[in-house]
Backbone bond lengths (Angstrom), bond angles and torsions (degrees), N, CA, C in turn:
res aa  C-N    CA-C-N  psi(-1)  N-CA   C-N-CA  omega(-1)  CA-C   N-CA-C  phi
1 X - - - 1.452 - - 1.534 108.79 -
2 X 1.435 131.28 134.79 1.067 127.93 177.93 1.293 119.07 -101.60
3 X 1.335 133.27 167.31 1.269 134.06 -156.07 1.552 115.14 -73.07
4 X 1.322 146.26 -167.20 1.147 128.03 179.78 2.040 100.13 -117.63
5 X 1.581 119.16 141.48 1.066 104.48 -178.11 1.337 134.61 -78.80
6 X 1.672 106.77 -12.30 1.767 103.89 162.23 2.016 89.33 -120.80
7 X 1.260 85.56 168.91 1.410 99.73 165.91 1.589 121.07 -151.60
8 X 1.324 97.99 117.81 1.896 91.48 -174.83 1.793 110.04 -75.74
9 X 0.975 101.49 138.51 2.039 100.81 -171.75 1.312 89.84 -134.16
10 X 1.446 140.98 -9.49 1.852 100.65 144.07 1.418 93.06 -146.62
11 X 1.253 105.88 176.81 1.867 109.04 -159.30 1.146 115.76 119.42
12 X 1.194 121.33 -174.89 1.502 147.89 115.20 1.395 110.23 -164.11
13 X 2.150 94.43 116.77 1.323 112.82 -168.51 1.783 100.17 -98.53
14 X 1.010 97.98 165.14 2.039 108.69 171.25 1.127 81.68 -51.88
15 X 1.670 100.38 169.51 1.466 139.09 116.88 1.846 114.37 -17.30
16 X 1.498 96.81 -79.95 1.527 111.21 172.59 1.484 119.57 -49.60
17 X 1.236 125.76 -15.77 1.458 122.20 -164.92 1.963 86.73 -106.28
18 X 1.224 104.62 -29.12 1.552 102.96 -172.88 1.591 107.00 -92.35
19 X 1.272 140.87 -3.61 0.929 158.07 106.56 1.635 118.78 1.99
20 X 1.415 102.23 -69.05 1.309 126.38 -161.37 1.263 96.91 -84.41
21 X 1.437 130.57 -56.19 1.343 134.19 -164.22 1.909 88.33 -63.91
22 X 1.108 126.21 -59.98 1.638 126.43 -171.07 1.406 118.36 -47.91
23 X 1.318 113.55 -19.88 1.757 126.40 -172.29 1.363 92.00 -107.62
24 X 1.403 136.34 -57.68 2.120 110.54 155.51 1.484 116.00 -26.53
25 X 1.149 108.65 -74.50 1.405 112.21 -164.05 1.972 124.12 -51.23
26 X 1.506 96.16 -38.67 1.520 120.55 -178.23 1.619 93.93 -67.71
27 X 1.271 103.01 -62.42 1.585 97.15 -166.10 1.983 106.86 -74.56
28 X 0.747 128.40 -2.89 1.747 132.05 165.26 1.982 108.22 -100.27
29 X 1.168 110.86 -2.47 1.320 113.01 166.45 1.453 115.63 -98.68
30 X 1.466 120.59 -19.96 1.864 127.72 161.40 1.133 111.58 -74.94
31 X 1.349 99.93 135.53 1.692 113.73 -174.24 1.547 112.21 -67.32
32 X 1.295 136.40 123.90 1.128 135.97 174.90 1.865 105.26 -34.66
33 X 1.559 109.25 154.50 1.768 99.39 150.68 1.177 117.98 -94.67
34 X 1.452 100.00 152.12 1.366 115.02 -165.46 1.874 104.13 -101.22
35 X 1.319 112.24 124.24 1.505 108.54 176.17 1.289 103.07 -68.44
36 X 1.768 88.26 156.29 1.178 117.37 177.77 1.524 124.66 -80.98
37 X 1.120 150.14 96.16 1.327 142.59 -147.67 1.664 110.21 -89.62
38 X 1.219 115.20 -32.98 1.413 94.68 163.23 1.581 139.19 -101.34
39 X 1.752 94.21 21.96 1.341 99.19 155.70 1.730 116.38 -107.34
40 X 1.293 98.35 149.13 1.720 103.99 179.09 1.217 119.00 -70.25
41 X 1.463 131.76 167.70 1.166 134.34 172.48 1.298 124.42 -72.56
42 X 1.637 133.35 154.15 1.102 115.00 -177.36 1.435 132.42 -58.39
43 X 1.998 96.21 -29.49 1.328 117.31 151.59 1.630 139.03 -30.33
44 X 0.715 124.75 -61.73 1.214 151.74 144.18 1.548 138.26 -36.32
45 X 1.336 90.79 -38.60 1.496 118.14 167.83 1.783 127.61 -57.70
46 X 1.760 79.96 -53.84 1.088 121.41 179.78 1.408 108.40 -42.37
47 X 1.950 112.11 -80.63 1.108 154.30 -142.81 1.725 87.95 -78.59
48 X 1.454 126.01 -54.75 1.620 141.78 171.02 1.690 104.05 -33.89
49 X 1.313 112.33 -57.26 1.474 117.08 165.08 1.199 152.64 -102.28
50 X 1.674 110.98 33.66 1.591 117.45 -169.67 2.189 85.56 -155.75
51 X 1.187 107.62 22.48 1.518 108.82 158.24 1.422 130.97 -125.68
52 X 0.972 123.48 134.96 1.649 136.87 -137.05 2.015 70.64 -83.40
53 X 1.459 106.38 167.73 1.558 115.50 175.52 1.702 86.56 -107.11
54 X 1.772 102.17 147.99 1.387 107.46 165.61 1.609 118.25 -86.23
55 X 1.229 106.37 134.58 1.480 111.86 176.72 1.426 117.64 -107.00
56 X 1.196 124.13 129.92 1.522 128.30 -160.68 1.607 101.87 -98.86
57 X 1.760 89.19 140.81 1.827 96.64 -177.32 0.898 96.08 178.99
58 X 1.264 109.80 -160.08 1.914 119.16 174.85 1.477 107.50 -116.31
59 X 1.567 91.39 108.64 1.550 138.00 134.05 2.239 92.62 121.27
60 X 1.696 87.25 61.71 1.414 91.74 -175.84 1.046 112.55 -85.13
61 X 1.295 136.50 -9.08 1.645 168.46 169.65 1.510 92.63 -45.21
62 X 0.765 95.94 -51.75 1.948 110.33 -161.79 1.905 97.32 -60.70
63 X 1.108 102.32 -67.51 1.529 127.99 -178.10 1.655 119.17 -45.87
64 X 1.709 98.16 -27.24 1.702 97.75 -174.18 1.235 110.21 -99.01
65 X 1.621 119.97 1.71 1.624 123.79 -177.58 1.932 92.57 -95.02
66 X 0.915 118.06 -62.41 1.182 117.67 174.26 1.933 121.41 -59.76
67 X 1.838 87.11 127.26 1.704 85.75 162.59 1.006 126.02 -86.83
């Protein structure tokens, strides 16, 4: 028989409170995810494909304030 992985040694909590304490512990025992660095953000993604490119000339100034 193997040992038990929590053990309450003073108390006596619910069901529901032991519940609760097991879903802390479970979810702080999964490894965070780790980003992906050579993919971009969705941010970014976004912004990469819904902006006009600036084209240089005379009076392009004008053209890059306006969408």
């Amino acid at each position: 028989m193997t040992d038990p992985v929590l053990r309450v040694v003073k108390g006596d909590p619910t069901p529901e409170e032991l519940a609760a304490l097991l879903a802390v512990v479970s979810t702080r025992a999964t490894p965070a995810p780790t980003a992906d660095p050579d993919h971009a953000s969705n941010w970014a993604t976004y912004w990469r494909n819904h902006t006009r490119p600036l084209h240089p000339g005379p009076n392009a100034w004008r053209a890059s304030a306006h969408p």
